[in-house]
GULUM-965252 format. One record per residue (C-alpha): chain; residue in one letter; x, y, z; residue number from 0. Coordinates in steps of 0.05 Angstrom, whole numbers, plus 5000, padded with zeros to 4 digits. Layout:
<nodes>
+---+---+------+------+------+-----+
! c ! r !   xx !   yy !   zz !   k !
+---+---+------+------+------+-----+
! A ! A !    X !    Y !    Z ! NUM !
...
+---+---+------+------+------+-----+
</nodes>
This chain:
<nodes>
+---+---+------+------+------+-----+
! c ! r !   xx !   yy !   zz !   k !
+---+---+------+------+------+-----+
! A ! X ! 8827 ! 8078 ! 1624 !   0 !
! A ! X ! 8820 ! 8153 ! 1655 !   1 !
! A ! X ! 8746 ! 8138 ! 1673 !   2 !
! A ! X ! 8770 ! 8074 ! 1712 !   3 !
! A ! X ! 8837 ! 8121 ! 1740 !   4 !
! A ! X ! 8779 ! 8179 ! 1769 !   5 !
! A ! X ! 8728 ! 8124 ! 1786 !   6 !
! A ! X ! 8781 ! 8098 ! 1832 !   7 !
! A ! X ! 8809 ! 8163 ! 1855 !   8 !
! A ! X ! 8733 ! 8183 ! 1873 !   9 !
! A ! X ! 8728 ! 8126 ! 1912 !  10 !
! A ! X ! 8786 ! 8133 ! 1949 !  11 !
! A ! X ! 8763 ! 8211 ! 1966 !  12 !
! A ! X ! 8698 ! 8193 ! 1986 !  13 !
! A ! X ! 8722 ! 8148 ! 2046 !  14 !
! A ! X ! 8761 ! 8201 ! 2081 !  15 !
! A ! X ! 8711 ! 8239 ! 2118 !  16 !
! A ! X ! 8676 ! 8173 ! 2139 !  17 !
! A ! X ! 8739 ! 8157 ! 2170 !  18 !
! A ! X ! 8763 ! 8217 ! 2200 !  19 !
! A ! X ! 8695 ! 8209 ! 2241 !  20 !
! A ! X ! 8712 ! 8130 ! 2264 !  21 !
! A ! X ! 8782 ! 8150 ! 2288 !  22 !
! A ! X ! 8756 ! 8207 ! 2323 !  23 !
! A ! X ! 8704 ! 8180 ! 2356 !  24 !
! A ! X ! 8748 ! 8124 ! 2367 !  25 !
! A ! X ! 8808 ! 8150 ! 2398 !  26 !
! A ! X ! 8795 ! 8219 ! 2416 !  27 !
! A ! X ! 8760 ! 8222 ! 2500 !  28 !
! A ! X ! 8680 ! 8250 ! 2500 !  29 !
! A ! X ! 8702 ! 8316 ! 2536 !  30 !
! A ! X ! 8742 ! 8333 ! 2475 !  31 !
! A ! X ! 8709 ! 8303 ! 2419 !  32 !
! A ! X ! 8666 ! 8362 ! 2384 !  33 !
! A ! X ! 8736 ! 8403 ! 2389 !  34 !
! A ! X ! 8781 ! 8352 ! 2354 !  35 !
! A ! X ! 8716 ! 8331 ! 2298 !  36 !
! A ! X ! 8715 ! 8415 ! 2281 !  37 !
! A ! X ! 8789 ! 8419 ! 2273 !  38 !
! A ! X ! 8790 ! 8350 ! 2224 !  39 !
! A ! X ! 8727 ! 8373 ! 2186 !  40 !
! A ! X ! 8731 ! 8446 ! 2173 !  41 !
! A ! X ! 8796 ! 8437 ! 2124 !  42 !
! A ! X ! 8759 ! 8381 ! 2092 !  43 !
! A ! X ! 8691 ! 8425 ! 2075 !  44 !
! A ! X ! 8742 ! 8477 ! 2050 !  45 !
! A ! X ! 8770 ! 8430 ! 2001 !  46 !
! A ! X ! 8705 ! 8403 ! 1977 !  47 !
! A ! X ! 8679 ! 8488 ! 1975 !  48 !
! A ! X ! 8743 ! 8509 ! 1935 !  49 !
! A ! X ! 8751 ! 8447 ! 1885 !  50 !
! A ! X ! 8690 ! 8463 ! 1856 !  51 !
! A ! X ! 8708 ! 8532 ! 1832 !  52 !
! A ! X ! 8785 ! 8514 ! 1819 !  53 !
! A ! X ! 8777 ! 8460 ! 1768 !  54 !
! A ! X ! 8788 ! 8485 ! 1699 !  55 !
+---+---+------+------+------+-----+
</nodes>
């Protein structure tokens, strides 16, 4: 049951930096698009850096 629980939890975190990039490139004008895709990526790499190290 906690394999199936992570499995699905995994899933779920693995579709939010695929989406970040659709409803940037969707929404956000050319002229301001690298700016707004650094500001919604950065936090995410630092997540994915520091999880590593602070899981027990």
């Amino acid at each position: 049951m906690r394999v199936a629980a992570r499995l699905i939890q995994a899933l779920g975190a693995s579709c939010i930096p695929g989406v970040s990039m659709i409803i940037t490139n969707r929404y956000i004008p050319m002229n301001r698009r690298g700016e707004a895709m650094r500001k919604s990526h950065s936090p995410q790499r630092w997540r994915l850096g520091s999880g590593r190290s602070s899981e027990g």
